[in-house]
N, C-alpha and C positions, 0 to 999 in steps of 0.2 A: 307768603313770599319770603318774611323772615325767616322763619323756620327752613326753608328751603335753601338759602344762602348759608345759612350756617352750618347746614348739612355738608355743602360743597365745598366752604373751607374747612371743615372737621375731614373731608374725605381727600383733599389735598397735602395737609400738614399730613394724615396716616402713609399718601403715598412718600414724602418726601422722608421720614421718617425709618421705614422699609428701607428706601434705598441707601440711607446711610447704612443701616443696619450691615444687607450686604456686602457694601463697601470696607464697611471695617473687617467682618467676618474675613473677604480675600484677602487683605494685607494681614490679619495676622495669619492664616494659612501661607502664607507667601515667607511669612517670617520664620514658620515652625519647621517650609521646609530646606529654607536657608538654612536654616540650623540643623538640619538632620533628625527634626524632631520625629517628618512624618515622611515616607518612599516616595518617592519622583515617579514612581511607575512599579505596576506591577511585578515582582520576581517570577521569571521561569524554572519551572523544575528541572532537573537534572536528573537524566535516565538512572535510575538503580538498577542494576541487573539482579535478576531472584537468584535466590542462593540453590547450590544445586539439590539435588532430592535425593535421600538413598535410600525411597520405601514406597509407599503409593504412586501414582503414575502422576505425574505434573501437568498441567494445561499449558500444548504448549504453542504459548500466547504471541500475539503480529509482534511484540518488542523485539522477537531473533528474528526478526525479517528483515532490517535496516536494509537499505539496499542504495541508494546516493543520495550525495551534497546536492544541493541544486547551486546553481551559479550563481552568485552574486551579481546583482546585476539592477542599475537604476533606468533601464530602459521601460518604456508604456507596452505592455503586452499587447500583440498583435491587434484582438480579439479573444472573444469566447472559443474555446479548443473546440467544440460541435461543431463552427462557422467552417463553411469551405468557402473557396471560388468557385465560380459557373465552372470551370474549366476543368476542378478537381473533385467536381459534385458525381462525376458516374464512380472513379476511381473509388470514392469513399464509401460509395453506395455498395460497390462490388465486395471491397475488404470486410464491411460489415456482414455479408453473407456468406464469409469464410468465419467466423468466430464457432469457438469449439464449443459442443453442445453434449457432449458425450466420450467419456473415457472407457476403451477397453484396453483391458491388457490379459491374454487369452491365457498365460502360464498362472499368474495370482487370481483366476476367476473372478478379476473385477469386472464391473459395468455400472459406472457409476455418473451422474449427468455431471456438467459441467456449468458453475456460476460464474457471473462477473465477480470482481473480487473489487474491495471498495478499498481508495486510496487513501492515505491518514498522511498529514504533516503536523510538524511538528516541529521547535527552534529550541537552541541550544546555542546558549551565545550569541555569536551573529551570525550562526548557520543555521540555515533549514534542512530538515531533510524527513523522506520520503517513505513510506512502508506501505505494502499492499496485505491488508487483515484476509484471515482465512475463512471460510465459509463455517458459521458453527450448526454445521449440519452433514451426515451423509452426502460430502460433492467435492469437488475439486475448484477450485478458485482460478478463473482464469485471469491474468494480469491485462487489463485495458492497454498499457503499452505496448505489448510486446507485438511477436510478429504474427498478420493472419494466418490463417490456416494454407499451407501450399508455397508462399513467397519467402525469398532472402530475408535472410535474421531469426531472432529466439526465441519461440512460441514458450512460454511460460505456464506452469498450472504447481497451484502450492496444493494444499489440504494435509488435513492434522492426520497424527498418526495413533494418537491415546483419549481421544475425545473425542465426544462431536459423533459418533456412526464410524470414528478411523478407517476414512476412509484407503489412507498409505500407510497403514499399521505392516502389512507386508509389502512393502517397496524393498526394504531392507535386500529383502532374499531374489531378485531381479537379477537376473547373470545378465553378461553381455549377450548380445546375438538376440534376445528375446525380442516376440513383436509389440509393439503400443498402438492401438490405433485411434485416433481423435476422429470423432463425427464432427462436422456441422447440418444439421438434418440429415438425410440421407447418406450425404456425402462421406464415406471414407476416409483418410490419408492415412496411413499404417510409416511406421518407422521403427527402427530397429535398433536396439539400447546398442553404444558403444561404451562407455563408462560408467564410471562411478565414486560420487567423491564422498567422503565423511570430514566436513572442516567444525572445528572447535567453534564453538559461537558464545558460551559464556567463562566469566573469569577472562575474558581477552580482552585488548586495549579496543575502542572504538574503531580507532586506525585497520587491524585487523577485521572487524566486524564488517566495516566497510568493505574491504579486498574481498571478505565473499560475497557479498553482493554481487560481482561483478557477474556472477555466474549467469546472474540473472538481465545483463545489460544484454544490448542491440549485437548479432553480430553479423561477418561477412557471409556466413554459408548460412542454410536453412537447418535450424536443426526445433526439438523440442527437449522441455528442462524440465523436469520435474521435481519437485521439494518439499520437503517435510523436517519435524524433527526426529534424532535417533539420540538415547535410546527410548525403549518403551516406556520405562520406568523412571523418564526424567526427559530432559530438552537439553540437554547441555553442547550437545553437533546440531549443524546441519546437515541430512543428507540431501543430496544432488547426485539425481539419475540423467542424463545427458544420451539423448538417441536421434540420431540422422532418418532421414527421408529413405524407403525404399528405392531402387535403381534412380536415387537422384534425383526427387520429382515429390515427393512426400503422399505421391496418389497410390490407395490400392491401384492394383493392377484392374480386380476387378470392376473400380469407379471408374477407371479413361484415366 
């Protein structure tokens, strides 16, 4: 029983011992980072942009995708973005059976399937913001936000143009007037290129980086957006191919 008690206070004075220990430990951390001895918190990196390339073909990589700020904002998010209401549950169900599953475009002899494309954020000061990475494979990356297949707003689809299977290695060469047509299973919608843009995306201020993004936001007409980088031999542009719905409706004639 002796032997026992003096176990308990040998095991007592060790705890009480410990706990100074750590006590002192946090007051001098406390102290060192009073003093600026030790960082208050992790540092955030700062985007570097790659330097341009004028010989092998470059990868070219979700950093020229930037595409928006998200809003600053101390509000408690809704929920999880999967959750619908009972009331929005068929609506959701519907849109998900318009996502695009196959690209053709019948003048560059593609036909190529179509991925979801995975969303990255990422902070910069006290801003977040947003990029959708590209498929490193033979496919075209479809943007989760953008518009379903058939409805008002901007169906999106990126893929590389010097990597990966390039799959938009010939996007470049797209006139207007040409047809594109996105499957969801079986389903058709065919659209027809009206423009074409080449915007600068490195050596450029953020600020700018941002404004092409835009290409890629929600809009009021239906149309589809297609992107990559140009040129071959480097990433320095983005190109953006922009083509509307056949007679206004984005259905082959032949699907209904």
């Amino acid at each position: 029983m002796v032997n026992l008690g003096l176990v308990l206070v040998f095991g007592v004075v060790l705890v009480i011992f410990a706990s100074q220990m750590t006590q002192e430990a946090e007051r001098e951390f406390a102290r060192k980072q009073a003093a600026g001895a030790v960082p208050v918190g992790p540092a955030l990196n700062s985007i570097e942009l790659p330097a341009e390339g004028d010989g092998a073909p470059q990868n070219d990589a979700p950093q020229a995708d930037v595409e928006a700020v998200l809003p600053d904002t101390e509000e408690e998010p809704a929920g999880p973005a999967e959750l619908v209401s009972m009331a929005a549950a068929p609506a959701a169900v519907e849109a998900q059976k318009r996502q695009p599953t196959r690209l053709v475009i019948p003048m560059l002899e593609l036909d190529a399937p179509v991925k979801a494309a995975e969303l990255l954020t990422w902070q910069e000061g006290d801003k977040l913001y947003t990029q959708w990475t590209v498929p490193e494979e033979f496919a075209a990356g479809w943007h989760g936000d953008s518009a379903p297949l058939g409805e008002v707003g901007n169906t999106v689809l990126n893929g590389h143009h010097n990597v990966h299977g390039e799959v938009f290695r010939d996007l470049i060469n797209l006139p207007a007037g040409e047809e594109i047509i996105i499957y969801d299973g079986d389903q058709p919608f065919t659209y027809q290129v009206t423009n074409m843009e080449l915007l600068r995306n490195q050596g450029v201020p953020l600020r700018e980086r941002l404004a092409n993004g835009r290409w890629f936001h929600s809009t009021e007409d239906e149309r589809l957006t297609l992107t990559t980088c140009w040129p071959y031999t480097s990433n320095t542009h983005r190109l953006v191919v922009v083509a509307h719905p056949v007679d206004g409706k984005g259905l082959a004639q032949a699907g209904g």
